[in-house]
N, C-alpha and C positions, 0 to 999 in steps of 0.2 A: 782634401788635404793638399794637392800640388796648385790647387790655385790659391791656397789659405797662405803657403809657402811664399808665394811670391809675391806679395805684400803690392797688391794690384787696387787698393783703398782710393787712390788718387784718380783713378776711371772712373768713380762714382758720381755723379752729378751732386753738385754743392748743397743743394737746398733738401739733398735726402739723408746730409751727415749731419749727426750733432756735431756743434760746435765743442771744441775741445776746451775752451775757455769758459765756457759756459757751467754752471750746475747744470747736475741731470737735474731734473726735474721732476719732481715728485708731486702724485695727487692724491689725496685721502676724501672719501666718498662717507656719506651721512648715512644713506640709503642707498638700497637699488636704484631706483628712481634717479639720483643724481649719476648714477655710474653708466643708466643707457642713456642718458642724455650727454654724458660726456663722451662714449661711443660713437654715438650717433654725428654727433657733430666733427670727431675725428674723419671718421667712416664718409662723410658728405666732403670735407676740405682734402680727402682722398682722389676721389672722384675725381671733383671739380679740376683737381690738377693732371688729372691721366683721363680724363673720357675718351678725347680728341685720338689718342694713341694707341689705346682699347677699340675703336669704331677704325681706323686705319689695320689695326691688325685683324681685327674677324673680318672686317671686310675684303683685304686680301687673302686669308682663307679660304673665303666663300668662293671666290674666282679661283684659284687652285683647283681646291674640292670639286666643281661644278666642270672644269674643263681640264682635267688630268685623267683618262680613263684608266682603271683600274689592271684589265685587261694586258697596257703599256708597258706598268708596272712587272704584271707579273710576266711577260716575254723576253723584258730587257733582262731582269736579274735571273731567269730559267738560262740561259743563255750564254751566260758572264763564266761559269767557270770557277777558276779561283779568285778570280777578281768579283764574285756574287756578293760577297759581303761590304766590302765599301761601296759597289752601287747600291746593293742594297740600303745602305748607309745617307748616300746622296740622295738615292731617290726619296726617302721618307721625308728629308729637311722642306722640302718647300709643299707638304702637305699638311694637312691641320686638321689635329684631330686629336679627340681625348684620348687615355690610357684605357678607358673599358672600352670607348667603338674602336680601339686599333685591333684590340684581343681578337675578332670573330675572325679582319682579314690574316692574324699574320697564322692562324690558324688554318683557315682556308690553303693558304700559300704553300704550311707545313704537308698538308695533306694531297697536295697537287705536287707533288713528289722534291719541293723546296728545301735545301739541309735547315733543320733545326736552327743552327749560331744566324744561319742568311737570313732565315722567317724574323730571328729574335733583333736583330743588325735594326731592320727594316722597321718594327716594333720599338724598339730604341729611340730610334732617332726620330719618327713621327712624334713621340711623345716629349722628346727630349729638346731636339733640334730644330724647331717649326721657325720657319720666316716669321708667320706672322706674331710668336711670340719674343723675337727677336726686333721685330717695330716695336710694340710695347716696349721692353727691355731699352729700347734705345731712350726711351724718356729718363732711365734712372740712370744709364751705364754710358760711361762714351764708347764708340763703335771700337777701338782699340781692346777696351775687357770685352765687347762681343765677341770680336773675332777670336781673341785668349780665348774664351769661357769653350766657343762653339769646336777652338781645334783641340783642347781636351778633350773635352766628350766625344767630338767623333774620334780621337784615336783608340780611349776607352770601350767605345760598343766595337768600333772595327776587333778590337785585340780578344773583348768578347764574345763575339760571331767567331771569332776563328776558334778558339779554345772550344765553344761547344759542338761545332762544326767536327776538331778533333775528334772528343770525348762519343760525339754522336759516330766516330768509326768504330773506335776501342771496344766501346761497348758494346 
């Protein structure tokens, strides 16, 4: 909603806007047959234009993943205080990893005596906030709506780590 607001359209790389002059474009299919082949050929001239930036971004994942021990992780934000949530925040951004493998660590983390909102902070932002989908993104977005997109959202997970954080006192 607060990024829809601020009419940020003009960050978007040119060749991923329809043209405003333009008709939409309409297509009407015979058969199946015509409609996976119209697919298919979208789905290829996809690719073709994002691989290079897809293989840059798993690939700096992979070096993250590979040389960030986990162990780090969980000393720095055990440590932090009331400040655990925005690290925990930062530290997830330059790691890379889906939303079902973040689930087991941010659980582990919960269980290793970590508040709740700081486990979910951390869970957040790995899924949300990763670098290396942030190289992708850079093929569609100029780095100006990254930066936008990335300090929404980290103030969002920051604002709730801390609310759960509360609610996990009251409770």
């Amino acid at each position: 909603m607060i990024l829809g607001r601020m009419g940020l359209e003009k960050h978007i790389a040119k060749d991923f806007l329809a043209d405003s002059t333009d008709e939409e474009k309409t297509y009407s299919f015979k058969n199946m047959k015509e409609r996976i082949d119209f697919g298919l050929k979208e789905a290829k001239s996809i690719t073709k234009s994002m691989w290079q930036w897809i293989l840059i971004g798993v690939g700096f994942g992979a070096v993250i993943h590979n040389y960030i021990p986990n162990a780090l992780i969980q000393e720095a934000v055990g440590q932090a205080g009331l400040l655990s949530v925005p690290i925990a925040t930062i530290l997830g951004v330059p790691l890379y990893g889906s939303c079902i493998a973040i689930v087991p660590i941010a659980i582990a983390l919960f269980q290793k005596g970590l508040p709740l909102g700081t486990a979910l902070a951390f869970m957040m932002a790995v899924s949300a906030l990763s670098l290396p989908q942030a190289v992708i993104l850079r093929r569609v977005m100029k780095l100006k709506l990254i930066l936008i997109f990335f300090g929404v959202v980290t103030l969002g997970i920051i604002i709730t780590g801390y609310v759960f954080n509360l609610l996990s006192f009251i409770i």
